[in-house]
N, C-alpha and C positions, 0 to 999 in steps of 0.2 A: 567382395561386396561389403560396403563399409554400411551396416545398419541392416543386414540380409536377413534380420527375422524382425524386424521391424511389421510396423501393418503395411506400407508403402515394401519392403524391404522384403515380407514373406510373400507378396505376391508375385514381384520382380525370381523373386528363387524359385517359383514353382513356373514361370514363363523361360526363363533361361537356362535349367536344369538339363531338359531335354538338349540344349544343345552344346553346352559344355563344362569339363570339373567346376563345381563354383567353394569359394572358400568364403565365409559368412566372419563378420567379425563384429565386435559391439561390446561395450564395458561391462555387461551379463550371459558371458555364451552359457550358460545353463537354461536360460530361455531360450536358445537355438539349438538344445538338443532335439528335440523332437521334429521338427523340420530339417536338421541335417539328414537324421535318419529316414523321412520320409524322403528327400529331393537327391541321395546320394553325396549330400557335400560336406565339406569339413567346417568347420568353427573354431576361431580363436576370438581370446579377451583381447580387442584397440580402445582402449578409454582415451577418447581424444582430449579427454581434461589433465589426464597424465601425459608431463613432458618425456616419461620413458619411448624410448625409439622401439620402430616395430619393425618388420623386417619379413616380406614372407616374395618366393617368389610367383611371378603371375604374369597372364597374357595383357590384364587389364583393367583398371579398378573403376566402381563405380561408386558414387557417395550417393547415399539416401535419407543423410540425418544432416543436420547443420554443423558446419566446419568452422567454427568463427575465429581459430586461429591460421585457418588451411591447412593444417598440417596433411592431412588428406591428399593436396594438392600437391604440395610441395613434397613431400614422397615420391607423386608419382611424377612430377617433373626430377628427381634427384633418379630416380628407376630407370626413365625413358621409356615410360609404358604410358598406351593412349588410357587415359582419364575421361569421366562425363560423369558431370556433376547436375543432380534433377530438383534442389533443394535451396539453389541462392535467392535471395531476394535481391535488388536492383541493386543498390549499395554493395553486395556483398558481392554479385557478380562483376561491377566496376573495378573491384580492388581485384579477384581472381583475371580480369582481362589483364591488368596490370602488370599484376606478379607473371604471368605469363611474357609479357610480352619483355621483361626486364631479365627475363630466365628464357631466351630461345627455346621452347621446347626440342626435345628430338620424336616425340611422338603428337598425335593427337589430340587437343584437349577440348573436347566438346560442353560448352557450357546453354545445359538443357534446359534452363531452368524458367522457361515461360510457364503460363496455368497448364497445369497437369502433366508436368515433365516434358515440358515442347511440346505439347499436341494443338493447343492453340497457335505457334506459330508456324507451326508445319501445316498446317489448314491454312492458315492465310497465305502463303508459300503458293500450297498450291491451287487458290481460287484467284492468288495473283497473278500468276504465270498463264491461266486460264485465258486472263481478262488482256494478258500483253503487257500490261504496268499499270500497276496499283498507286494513286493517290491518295488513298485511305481508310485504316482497317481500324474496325471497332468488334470488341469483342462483348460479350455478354454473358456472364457465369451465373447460372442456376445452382447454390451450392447446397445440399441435400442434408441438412441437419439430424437424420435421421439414418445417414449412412456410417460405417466403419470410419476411422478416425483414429489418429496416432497422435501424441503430445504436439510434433511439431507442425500439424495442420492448421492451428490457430494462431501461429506466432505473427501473422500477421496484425493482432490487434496488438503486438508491443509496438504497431510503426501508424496507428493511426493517428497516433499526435502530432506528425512530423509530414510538414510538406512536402512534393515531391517537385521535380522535373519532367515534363511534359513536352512533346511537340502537336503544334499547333495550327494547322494549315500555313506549314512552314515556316514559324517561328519558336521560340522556346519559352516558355513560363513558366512560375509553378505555381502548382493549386493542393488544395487543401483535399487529405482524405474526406469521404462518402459528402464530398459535394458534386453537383449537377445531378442530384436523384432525380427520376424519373420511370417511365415504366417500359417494357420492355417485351415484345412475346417469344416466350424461348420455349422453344418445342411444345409449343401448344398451350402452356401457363404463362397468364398475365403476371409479372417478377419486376417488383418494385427494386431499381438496382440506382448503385451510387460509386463514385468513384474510386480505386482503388489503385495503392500503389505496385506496379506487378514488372518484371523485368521486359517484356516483348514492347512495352511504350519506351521502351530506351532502345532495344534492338532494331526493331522495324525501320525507323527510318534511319539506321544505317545500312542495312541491309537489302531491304529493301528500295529502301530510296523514297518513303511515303511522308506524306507534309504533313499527317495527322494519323496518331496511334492515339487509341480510347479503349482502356477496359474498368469496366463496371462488373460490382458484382451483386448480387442478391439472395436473398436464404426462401428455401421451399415453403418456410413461413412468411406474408408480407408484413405481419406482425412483428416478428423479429426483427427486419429490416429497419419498421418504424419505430422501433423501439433504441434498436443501435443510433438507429439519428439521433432521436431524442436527446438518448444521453450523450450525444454527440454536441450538441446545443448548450449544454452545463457544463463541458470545457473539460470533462474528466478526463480525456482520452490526453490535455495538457498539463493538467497539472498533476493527474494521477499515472504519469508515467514513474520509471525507475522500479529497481526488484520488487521496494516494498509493499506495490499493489498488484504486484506480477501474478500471481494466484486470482486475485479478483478480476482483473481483464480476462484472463484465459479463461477461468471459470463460466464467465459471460456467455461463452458458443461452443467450452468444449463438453456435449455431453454425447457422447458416439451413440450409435444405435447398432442393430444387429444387422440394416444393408441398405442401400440406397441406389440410386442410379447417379455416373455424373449426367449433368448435360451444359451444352453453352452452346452458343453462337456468334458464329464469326462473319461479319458483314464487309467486305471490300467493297471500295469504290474504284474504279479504272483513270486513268486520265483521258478516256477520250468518249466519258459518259456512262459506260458500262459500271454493272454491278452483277455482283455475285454473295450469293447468302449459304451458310454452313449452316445446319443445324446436327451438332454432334451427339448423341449419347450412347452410353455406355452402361446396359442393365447392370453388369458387376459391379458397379460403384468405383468412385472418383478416384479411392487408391489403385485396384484394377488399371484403369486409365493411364493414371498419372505412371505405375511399373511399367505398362504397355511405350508411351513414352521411353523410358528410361532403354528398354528392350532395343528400339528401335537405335537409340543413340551406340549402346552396346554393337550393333551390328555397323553402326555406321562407322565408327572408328578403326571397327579390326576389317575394313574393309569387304563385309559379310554382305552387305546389302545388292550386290551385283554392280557397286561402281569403287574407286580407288578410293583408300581412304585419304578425307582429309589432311592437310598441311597446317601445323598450327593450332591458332585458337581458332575456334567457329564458333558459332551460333545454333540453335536447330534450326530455323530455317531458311538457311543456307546449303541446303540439299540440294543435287546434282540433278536428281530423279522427282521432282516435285508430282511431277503424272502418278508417280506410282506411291504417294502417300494417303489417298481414300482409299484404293485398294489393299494396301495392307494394313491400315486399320478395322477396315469391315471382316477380312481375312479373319481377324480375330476375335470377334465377332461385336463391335463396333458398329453401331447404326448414322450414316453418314447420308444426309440429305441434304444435297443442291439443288439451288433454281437457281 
């Protein structure tokens, strides 16, 4: 597990532990010693900013940190070991479908990486399959400023200067980060949310087949939220890109707290009038979730989940078993409410 004592990375190690050796790797395994020893697994140094080659063997690797050269991937494409990766953002999962598809894989490569390690598109997965086919899925993220939090859980504001790609009741455009604010009730709070660029509005309607993917996200503060517009408004997020304000963007929303809950919701539409509403949360907090996620990808590749493993590249929600994805989220103790 590539980042396995990470905060996204020590949760995934104490969910997967139990069910098989895990080997933890990361450019400081001295912060993974005490977690090896608690979870039974091994640790070595992969500094993926080092070109030195690493080499270890295994049933299956999973990335938990950002890969921005792939080397990660292309390992385990060179291996022939199923991969699932919970950490791309849209761009970056474009070029991994890519490298994939220009390197046949001989194993699995599951690319996880909607909101919260696929757990948003595996909710819409299966409140599609529900409805017969889905015409359109909107997502809504309650993000919990006051829960656990790893460096790379903000990197999303290095992309809020940068438009994106969109579909659009069937056609394609692009729109500007945290435009179309508005407000939202997500499990019970009024959550002032705006637009964001997230990998499942590029999935879905391949997968799916839906003419309109939408997610919005907003902070447990609506203060925040209006405060990010704001400065949203003074252009900073374009002119103040590149490293040399990289600390001052991140600084903006990262200040972790000691726990949080995730929560979001997932709204399908049907094509023959139907709708179906998700409200997800998860007491343990967003990186909980997001490993939970990642856990579920892990079982899916090595064929663990009671169905064959995938061929190829996939998506998460391109599951075989879409019925059995609130059930095994609640399993874990996941609060998963439909109407």
């Amino acid at each position: 597990m590539v980042g396995g004592y990470g905060t996204v990375g020590g949760d995934l190690t104490r969910l997967a532990a139990p069910s098989w050796p895990l080997l933890l790797t990361g450019r400081s395994p001295e912060r993974g010693r005490a977690l090896a020893e608690e979870t039974g697994a091994s640790v070595r140094r992969w500094d993926l900013s080092d070109r030195e080659p690493f080499s270890a063997r295994v049933r299956a690797v999973i990335s938990t940190v950002n890969d921005p050269d792939d080397r990660v991937l292309r390992a385990a494409l060179r291996g022939g070991v199923p991969y699932v990766d919970i950490t791309r953002w849209t761009a970056r999962l474009q070029r991994a479908a890519t490298i994939t598809a220009l390197t046949p894989p001989k194993a699995p490569v599951l690319l996880s990486s909607s909101w919260m390690g696929g757990v948003s598109a595996l909710v819409a997965a299966a409140l599609a399959a529900d409805l017969g086919e889905a015409a359109a899925v909107e997502v809504a993220i309650r993000y919990d400023l006051k829960d656990r939090a790893g460096t790379d859980s903000v990197e999303f504001m290095d992309r809020l200067g940068l438009d994106f790609e969109v579909m659009e009741n069937g056609e394609r455009r692009m729109i500007m980060p945290l435009s179309d604010a508005g407000y939202v009730t997500v499990g019970g709070h009024r959550t002032k949310v705006a637009r964001i660029d997230t990998p499942e509005q590029f999935t879905l309607p391949l997968t799916l087949g839906v003419d309109t993917a939408v997610t919005r996200i907003g902070f447990s503060a609506n203060s925040s939220t209006s405060a990010l517009l704001a400065l949203k408004k003074t252009g900073f997020f374009r002119w103040g890109r590149g490293d040399r304000l990289e600390s001052v963007r991140r600084s903006l929303l990262y200040s972790p707290g000691e726990g949080g809950e995730a929560l979001l919701r997932i709204d399908v539409r049907g094509r023959n009038g139907g709708r179906r509403t998700a409200v997800v949360r998860d007491p343990a907090g967003q990186a909980h979730l997001t490993a939970l996620g990642g856990l579920l990808g892990l079982r899916r590749v090595l064929g663990e989940d009671g169905s064959p493993a995938p061929e190829g590249v996939v998506f998460a929600e391109q599951t075989p078993a879409p019925q059995e994805v609130v059930p095994a989220l609640e399993k874990a103790g996941v609060e998963v409410t439909v109407s």
